[in-house]
C-alpha positions as CSV (number, residue, x, y, z in Angstrom):
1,X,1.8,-8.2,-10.5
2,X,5.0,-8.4,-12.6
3,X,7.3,-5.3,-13.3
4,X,8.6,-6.9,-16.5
5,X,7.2,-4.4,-18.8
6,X,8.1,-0.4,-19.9
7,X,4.1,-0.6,-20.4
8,X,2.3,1.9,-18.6
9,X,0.3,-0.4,-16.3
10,X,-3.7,0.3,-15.7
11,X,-6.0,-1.0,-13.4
12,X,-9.4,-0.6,-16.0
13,X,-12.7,0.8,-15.4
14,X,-14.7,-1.7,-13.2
15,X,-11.8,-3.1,-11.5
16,X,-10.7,-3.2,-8.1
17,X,-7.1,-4.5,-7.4
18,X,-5.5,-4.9,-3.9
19,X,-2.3,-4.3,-2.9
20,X,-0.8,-7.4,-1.1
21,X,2.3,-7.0,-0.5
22,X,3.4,-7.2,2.4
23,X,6.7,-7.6,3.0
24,X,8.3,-4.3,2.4
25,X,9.6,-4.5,-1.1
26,X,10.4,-2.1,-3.8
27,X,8.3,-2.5,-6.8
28,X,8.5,-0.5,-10.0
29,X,6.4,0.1,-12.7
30,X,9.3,1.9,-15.0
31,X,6.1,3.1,-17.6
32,X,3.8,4.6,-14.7
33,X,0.6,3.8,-13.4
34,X,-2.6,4.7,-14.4
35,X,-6.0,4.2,-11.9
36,X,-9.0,4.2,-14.0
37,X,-10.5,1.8,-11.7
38,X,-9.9,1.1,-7.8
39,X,-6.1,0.5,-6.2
40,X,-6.5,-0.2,-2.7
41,X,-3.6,-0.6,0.0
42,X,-4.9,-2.0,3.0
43,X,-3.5,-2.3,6.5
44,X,-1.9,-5.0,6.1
45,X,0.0,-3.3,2.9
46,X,3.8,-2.8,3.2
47,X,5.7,-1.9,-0.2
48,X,7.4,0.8,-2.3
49,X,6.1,1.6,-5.5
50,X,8.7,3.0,-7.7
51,X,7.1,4.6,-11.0
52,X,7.1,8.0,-12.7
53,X,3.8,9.1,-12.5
54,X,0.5,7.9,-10.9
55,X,-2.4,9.0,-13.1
56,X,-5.3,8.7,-10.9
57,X,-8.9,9.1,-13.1
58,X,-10.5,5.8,-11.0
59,X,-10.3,6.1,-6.8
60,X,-6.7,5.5,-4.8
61,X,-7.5,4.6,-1.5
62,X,-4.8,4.3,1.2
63,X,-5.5,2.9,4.4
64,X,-3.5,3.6,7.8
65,X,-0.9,0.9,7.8
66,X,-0.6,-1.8,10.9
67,X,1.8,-1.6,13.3
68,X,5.0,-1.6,11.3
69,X,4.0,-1.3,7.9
70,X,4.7,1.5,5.2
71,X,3.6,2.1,2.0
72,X,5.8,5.0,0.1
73,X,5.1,6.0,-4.0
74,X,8.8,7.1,-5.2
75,X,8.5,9.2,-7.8
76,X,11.2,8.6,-9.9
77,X,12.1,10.2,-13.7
78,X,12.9,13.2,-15.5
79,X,10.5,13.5,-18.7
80,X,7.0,15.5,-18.9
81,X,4.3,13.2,-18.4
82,X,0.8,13.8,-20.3
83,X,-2.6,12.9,-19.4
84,X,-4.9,11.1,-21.2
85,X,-8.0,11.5,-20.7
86,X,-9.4,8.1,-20.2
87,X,-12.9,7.8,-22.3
88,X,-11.5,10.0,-25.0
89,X,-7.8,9.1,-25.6
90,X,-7.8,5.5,-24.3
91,X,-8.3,1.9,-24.4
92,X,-7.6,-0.9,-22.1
93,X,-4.9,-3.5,-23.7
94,X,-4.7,-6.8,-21.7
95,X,-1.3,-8.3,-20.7
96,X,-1.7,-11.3,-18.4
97,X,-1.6,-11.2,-15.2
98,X,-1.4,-7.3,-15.2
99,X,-3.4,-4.8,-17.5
100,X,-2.0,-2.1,-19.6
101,X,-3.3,1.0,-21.4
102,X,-2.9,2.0,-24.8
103,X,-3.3,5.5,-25.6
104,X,-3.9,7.7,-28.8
105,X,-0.7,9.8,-28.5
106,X,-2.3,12.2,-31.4
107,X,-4.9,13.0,-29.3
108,X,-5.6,16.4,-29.2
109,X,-7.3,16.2,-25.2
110,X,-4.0,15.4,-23.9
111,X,-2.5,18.0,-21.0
112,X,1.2,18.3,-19.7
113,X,1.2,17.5,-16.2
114,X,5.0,17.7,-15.7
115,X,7.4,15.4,-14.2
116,X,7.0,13.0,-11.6
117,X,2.9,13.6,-11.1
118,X,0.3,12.1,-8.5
119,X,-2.3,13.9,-10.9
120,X,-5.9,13.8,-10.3
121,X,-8.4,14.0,-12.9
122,X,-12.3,13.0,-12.4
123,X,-11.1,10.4,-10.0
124,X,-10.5,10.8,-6.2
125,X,-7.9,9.8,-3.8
126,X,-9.1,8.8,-0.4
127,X,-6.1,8.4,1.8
128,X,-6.7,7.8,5.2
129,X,-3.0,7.6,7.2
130,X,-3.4,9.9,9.9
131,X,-5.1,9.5,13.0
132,X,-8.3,11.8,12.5
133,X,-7.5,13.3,16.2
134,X,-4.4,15.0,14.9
135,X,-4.6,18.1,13.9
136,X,-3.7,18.4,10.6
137,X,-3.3,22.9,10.7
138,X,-2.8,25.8,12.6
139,X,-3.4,28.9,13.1
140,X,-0.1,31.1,12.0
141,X,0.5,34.1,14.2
């Protein structure tokens, strides 16, 4: 994928796009990312994604990295971000090799998520980095 663009960049409806990186690099997408359809970072995954919102209406799965590997979303920026609902607001704009989004910014479904978001909405995140033997709470006494 190339960061060339202030576009926000979308993976569409229907699409599934894996991460393959690998080499721990920084990567930004300055105009945010927007997961209508599948982003997968498997094992073998080892980057940074710099952007100032992930907009997740699609599925964000996360596997458990190998043996040295990281994967790390840097939220960076200082301006509200809005959502867009997908169906109603939105339409998918294609920018070889990545895909972009253009949304109605009249449209009257849009909500105010804030700054630097990981904001769910009708899609799911499915993020499996922890070993499931850990606990993951307590009991407070």
């Amino acid at each position: 994928v190339g960061t060339n663009t202030m576009a926000e960049i979308a993976i569409p409806c229907g699409k599934c796009v894996t991460v393959d990186y690998s080499s721990s690099e920084t990567v930004s997408f300055p105009g945010g990312l927007h997961i209508v359809g599948k982003l997968h970072f498997p094992p073998s995954a080892s980057v940074t994604i710099e952007t100032p919102h992930v907009i997740v209406q699609g599925v964000l799965k996360m596997e458990k990295p190998a043996l040295g590997n990281t994967v790390k979303l840097l939220l960076s920026g200082t301006d509200d971000v809005s959502l867009y609902p997908y169906d109603a607001c939105c339409a998918e704009v294609a920018m070889t090799p990545i895909f972009g989004v253009s949304c109605d910014k009249s449209c009257g479904m849009k909500q105010n998520v804030g700054k630097k978001p990981i904001a769910v909405a009708g899609g799911k995140l499915e993020i499996s980095t922890v070993d499931p033997t850990c606990p993951s709470w307590t009991t407070l006494k």
